[in-house]
N, C-alpha and C positions, 0 to 999 in steps of 0.2 A: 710450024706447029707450036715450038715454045716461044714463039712471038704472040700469037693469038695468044695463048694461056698469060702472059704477060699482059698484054692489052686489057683483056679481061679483069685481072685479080687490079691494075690501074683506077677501070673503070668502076668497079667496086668501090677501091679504096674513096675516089671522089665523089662517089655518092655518099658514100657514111661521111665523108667531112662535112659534105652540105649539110646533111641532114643534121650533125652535128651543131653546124652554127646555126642552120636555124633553129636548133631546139637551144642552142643560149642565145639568141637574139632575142626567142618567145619568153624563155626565161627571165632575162636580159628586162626585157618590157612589162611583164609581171611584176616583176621584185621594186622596177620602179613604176609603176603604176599602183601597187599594192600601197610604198611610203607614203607616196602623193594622197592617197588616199586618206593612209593614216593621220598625215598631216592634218590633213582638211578635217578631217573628224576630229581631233585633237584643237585643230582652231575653232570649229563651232561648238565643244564642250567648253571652250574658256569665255566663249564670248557671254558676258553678262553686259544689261543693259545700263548697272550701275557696277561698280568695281573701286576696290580699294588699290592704292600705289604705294607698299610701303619699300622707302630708299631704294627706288626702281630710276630708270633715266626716262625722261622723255624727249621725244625724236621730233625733226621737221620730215616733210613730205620726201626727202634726198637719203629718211634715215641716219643724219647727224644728230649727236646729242644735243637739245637746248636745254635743258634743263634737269633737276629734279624733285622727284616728291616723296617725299619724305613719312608722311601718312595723313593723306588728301582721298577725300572720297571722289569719283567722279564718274559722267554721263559720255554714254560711247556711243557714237552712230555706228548700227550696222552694217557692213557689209551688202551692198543690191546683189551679189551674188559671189560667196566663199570660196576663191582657188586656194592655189600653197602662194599668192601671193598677197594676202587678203592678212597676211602674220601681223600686220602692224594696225591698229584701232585709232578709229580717229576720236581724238576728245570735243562733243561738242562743243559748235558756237570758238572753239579756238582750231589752230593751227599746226599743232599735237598730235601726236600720235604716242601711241605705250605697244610697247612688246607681248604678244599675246600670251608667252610666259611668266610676266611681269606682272599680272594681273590677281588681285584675289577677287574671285563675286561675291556681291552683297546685295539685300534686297531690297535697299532702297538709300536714298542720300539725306542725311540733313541738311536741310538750304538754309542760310540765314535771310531773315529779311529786316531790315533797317526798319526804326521805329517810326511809326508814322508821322509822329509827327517831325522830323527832322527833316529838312530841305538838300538835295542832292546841292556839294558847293559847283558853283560855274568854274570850278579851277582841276586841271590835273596836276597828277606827279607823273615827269617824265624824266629817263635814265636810259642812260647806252649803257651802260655798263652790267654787268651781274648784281640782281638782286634777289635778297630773299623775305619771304612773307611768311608771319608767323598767325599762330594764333594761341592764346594764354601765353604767351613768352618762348613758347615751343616751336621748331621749325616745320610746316607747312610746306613750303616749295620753294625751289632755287630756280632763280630764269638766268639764262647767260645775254640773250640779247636787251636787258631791261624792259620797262615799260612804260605804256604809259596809257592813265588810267583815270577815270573820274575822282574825285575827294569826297569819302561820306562825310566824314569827319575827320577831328584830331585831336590833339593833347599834348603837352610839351613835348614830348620825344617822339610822337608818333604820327603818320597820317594814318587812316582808316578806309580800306578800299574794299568792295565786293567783287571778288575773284573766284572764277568757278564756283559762283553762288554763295562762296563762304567771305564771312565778314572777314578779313584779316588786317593785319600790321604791318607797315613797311616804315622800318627806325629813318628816324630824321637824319641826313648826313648833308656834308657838299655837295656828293653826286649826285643828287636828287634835284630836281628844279621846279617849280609849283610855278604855271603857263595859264595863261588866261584861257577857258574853254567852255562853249554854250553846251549847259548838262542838263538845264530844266528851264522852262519859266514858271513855274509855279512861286509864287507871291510867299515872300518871308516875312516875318517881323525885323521890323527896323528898329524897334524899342519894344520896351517889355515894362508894362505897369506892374510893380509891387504893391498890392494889396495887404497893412497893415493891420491886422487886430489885435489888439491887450487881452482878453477876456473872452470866450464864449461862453456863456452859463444860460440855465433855462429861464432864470431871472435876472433882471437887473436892476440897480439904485444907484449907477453910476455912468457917467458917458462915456468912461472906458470900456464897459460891460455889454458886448452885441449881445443881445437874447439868440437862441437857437433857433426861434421862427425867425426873427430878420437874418438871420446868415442863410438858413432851408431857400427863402426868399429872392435872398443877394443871387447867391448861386446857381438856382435853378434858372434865373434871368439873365442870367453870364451866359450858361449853357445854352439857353432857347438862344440868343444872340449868338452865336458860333463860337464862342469863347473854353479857350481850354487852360486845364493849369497845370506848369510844369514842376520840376524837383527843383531845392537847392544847386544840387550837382550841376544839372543844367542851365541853371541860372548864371551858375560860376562863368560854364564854359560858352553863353553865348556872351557876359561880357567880358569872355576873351577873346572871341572872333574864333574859336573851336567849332563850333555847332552854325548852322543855320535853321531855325525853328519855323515853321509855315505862321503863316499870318495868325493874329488873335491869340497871343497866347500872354498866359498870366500870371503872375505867384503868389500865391497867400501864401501869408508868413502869420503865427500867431505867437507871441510871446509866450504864453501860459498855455501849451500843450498839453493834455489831460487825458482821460478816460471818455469824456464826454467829447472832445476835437477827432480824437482816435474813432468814437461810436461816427461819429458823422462823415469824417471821412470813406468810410467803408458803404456807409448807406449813399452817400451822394456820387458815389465813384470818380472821385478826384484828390490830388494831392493838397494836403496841408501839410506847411512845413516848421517846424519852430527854426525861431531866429539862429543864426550860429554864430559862435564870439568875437568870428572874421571878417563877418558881414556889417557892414557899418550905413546904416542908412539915412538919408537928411529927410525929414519930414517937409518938402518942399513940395507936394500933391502937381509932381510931374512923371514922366514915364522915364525909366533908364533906358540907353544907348549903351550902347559898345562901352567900353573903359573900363579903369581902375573899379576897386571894390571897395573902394572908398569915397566915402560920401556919396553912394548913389541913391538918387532918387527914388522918393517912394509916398505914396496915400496912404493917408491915417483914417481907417475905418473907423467911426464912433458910434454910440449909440442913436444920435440922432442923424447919420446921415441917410437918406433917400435914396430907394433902388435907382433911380432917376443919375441923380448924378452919382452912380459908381457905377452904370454903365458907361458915361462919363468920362470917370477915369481911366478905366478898361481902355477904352478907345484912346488914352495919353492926353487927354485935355487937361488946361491948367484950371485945379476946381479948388476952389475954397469956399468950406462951409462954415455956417458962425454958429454961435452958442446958442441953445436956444436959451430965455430967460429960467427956464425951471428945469429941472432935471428928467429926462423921459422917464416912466419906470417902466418896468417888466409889462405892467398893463396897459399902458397906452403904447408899449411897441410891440406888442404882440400882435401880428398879422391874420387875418381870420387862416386857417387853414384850407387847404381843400383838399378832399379827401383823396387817399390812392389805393392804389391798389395792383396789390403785389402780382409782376408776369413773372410765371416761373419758365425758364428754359431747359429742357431735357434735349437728349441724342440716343446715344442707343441706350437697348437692354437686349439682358442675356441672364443663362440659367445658368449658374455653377452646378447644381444637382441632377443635370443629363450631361457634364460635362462639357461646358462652354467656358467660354473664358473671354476675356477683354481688356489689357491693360494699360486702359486710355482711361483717361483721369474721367472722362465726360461718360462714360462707361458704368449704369446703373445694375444692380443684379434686380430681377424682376422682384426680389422681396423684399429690397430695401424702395424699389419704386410704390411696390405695393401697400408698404407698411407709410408710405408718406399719402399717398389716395387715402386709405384709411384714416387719418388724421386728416384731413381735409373735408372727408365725408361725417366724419362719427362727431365732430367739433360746428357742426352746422356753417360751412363755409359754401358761396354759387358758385361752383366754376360758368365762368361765365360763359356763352357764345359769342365769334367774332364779331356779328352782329348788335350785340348788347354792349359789349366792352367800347366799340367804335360810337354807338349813339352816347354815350355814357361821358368820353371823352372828351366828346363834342356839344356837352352840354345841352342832350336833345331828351337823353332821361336818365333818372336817376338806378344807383344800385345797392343792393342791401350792404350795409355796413362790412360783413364778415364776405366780399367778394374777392375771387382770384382769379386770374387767366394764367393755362395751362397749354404750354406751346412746346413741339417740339421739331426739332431741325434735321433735315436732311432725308429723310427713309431710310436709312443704312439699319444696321443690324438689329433685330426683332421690331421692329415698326410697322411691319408692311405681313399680309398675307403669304409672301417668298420667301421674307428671311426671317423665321423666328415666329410669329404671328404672336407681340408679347403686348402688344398697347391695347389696341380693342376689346378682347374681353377682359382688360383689370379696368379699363373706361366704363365697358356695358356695366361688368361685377358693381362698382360704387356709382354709376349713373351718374357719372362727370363730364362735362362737356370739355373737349382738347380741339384745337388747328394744328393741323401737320404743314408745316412747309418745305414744301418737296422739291429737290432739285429734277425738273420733271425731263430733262435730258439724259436723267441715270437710267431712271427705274420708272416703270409704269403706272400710271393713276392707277388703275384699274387693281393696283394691291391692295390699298389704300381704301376704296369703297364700301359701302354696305352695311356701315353703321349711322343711328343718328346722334352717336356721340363724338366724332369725328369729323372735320372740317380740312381743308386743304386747300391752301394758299402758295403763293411764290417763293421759291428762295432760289429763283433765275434756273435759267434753261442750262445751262451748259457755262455756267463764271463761277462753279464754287472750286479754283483754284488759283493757284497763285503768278501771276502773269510776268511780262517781260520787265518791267517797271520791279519786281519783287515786293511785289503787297498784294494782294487779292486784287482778281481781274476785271473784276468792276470797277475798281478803281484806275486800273489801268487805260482800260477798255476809253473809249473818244464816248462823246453822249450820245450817237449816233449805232454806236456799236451798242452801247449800253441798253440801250432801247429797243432796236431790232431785236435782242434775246430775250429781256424782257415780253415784249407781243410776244414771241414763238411760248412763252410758259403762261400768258394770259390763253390763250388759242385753245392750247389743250386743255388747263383746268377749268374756262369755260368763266373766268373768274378776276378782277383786279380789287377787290376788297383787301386784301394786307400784304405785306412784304416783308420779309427781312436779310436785314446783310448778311451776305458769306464771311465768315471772320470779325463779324462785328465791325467791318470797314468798312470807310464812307469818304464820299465827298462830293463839290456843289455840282459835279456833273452828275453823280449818279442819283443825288437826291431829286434832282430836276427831272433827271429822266423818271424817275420813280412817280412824281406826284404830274408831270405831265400826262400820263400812258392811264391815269387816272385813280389810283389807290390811294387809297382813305387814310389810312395808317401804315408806318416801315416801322418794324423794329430792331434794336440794334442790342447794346449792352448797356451796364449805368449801375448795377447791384444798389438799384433804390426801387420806389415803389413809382410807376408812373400816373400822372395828376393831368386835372387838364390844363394848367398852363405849361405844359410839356408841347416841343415842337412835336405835330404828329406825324412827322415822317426823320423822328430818331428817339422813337420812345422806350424806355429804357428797360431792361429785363433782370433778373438774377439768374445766373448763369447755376444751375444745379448740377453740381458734381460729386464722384462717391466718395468725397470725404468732407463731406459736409454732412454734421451732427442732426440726431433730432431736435436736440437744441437751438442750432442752427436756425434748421429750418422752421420751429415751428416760430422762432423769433421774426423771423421771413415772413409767415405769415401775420403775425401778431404789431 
């Protein structure tokens, strides 16, 4: 009997153990099923698309350290699907990874993008060893394995490389080795013509003295020719062998830098540069190469020389002109004119007084937009239609003196009947005629409709951003790509009547495809007034921004 009662109180006791362990086994799996969970919640509140690294390490794919950053913005692929093992972010386009505690979010990166007109070099820098890349003299990121990497530029102690999008520094040393490497073919200057003037004035009684219409003249004929003009600065460094510059490029140099060099400069949107004490030039009317800054080559612009031969020299031809027997003056070199007339460029608007905001420089408040309609209207000025401006430009008919084209770019914010609805009725209110050019890949025609003060043209289907190349994607884009998207934004507005570039950037593919696909006119940038011997597929705008005067502007118009 006290067997059984044993057996019993046994058989008890092993069932409460079981039942014990499994209530901490269930336990057990909860409490880790609960962290795992934590975890994973805690790794997809950190994950941001964009992320700051301040003095954080960053890891290979094994979780070794390679590196650090120091305070580097960067782009993080997410996760196809968040475990507890998912802790490490990969850095796009590299082979990085950051700690998902390491992380701060932010909402968005600044990219740099190298200037256009600058030539990627065909040469890397490459290193085994540890290197660090800076930016303003600041440290950026340390890599342990080194790199190696294209050459944007350089400078005596530095090469210039673009690194997770940011332009930085890597200091010149021994360890570093610069290797021959195919980075572009895109076409450089091989020499660089210096363009000499003494004097610009609206008059002249000397053959040192250009008049202002023969320079308006020189210039605008450089430009229609693909001609462009760069800084001193970079004058220096491409005859150092620093820079590589794309094909065509120029330097005006004026002695006698003024008020009036300064007014034209800004109107014709190009560099003019005064001479500097270092620069030492030989009046030898040939183009400079590579070298020394001494004695280099350069054309002497005078009063009587001819558009003719100073495209000429542009192009590095050896030109010499002669005197003529009597002196030009003012009136015999003054050029007839032809008339222009000013395209103004807007972006958005918005209300402060319902509480809006916007603070991007291209960002109008509707009453400072408003109060410039008003002065446009109340001063008897046409805004013109796309239609009228393009026969106008083309010499097919004329426009009233006091005309202006009124364009603006993108449909983003208060343009369109969805976001804001701020253009249409201050257009109907002053009965101005505008073209929107819409990126018709964003946002719907159909915002955009139903006035007849309103017009809607191209500004590409899906390329207003900045591509793999780091310049605007049309530029990037092959002519083939360029054009396909092109047609998808003719298709839906129903329309190839005008164009204009994303970022104001261009080049011969995308102009080709532009005027292939068959549009009349592309507009770009230029802060002058466009004429008709302007090329018509890069005719020039004024870019309108909120800090720019009434003064300003009504000089703009005037």
């Amino acid at each position: 009997m006290k067997n059984k009662k044993n057996k019993s109180k046994n058989k008890k006791l092993v069932i409460i153990i079981l039942v014990l362990s499994v209530l901490v086994l269930i336990t057990s799996f909860l409490i880790v099923k609960y962290l795992e969970n934590r975890k994973i919640s805690d790794i997809k509140k950190s994950y941001s698309r964009y992320a700051l690294v301040e003095n954080k390490s960053f890891y290979d794919k094994n979780k070794n350290i390679v590196g650090r950053g120091y305070n580097i913005e960067i782009e993080l692929i997410r996760p196809k699907k968040i475990t507890t093992k998912s802790d490490y972010f990969k850095v796009k386009d590299k082979d990085y990874y950051v700690y998902y505690e390491d992380i701060k979010k932010i909402n968005n990166i600044n990219k740099d993008t190298l200037n256009d007109n600058y030539v990627i070099f065909n040469k890397n820098i490459k290193t085994n060893k540890n290197v660090t890349l800076y930016k303003n003299n600041k440290k950026i990121i340390s890599l342990k394995n080194g790199l190696n990497i294209p050459v944007y530029y350089m400078d005596d102690n530095n090469y210039y490389v673009l690194y997770l999008d940011k332009l930085l520094s890597v200091k010149k040393n021994n360890d570093i080795k610069l290797i021959d490497h195919k980075n572009s073919d895109e076409k450089i200057s091989n020499s660089i013509s210096v363009l000499l003037f003494d004097k610009i004035e609206d008059k002249s009684n000397s053959y040192d003295t250009v008049t202002t219409a023969s320079f308006k003249n020189i210039v605008n004929k450089l430009k229609e020719n693909g001609y462009y003009t760069i800084t001193n600065n970079e004058f220096k460094d491409f005859l150092k062998g620093n820079i590589n510059l794309k094909e065509k490029a120029i330097l005006i140099e004026v002695n006698n830098v003024n008020d009036k060099t300064e007014s034209l400069k800004n109107e014709l949107g190009i560099n003019i540069e005064k001479k500097e004490d270092d620069m030492k030039f030989n009046l030898v009317n040939k183009a400079a190469g590579k070298g020394s800054l001494d004695n280099t080559p350069a054309y002497s612009i005078k009063n009587y020389s001819n558009v003719d031969n100073v495209l000429k020299m542009a192009g590095g031809e050896e030109i010499h002109e002669e005197e003529p027997k009597t002196i030009q003056t003012s009136s015999s070199a003054v050029v007839k004119k032809v008339k222009g007339v000013p395209v103004l460029n807007y972006h958005f608007f918005y209300d402060p007084t319902i509480g809006e905001s916007c603070n991007e420089g291209i960002c109008l408040t509707v009453q400072k937009f408003e109060e410039e309609l008003k002065y446009i209207s109340d001063n008897g000025y046409k805004a013109l239609t796309m239609d009228e401006f393009i026969n106008w430009i083309y010499g097919k008919s004329d426009v009233p003196e006091k005309s202006v084209l009124i364009t603006i770019d993108d449909g983003a914010m208060g343009t369109g009947k969805h976001n804001g609805n701020k253009l249409i009725p201050l257009l109907e209110k002053y009965k101005l005629h505008a073209t929107l050019f819409l990126i018709t890949g964003w946002w719907k025609l159909e915002n955009y409709l139903g006035s007849d003060y309103l017009e809607v043209e191209s500004h590409t289907y899906d390329m207003h951003k900045y591509g793999n190349c780091h310049k605007g994607q049309l530029v990037c884009a092959s002519y083939d790509e360029a054009k396909a998207d092109l047609q998808l934004s003719i298709d839906i507005l129903g329309s190839n009547k005008a164009f204009c570039y994303p970022f104001y950037s261009y080049d011969d593919e995308a102009i080709n495809a532009v005027r292939d696909l068959g549009f009349k006119v592309a507009f770009a940038g230029g802060n002058r007034d466009a004429t008709r011997g302007d090329n018509k597929y890069l005719v020039p705008r004024y870019p309108i921004h909120s800090n720019i005067t009434m003064d300003r502007f009504k000089s703009i118009l005037n």
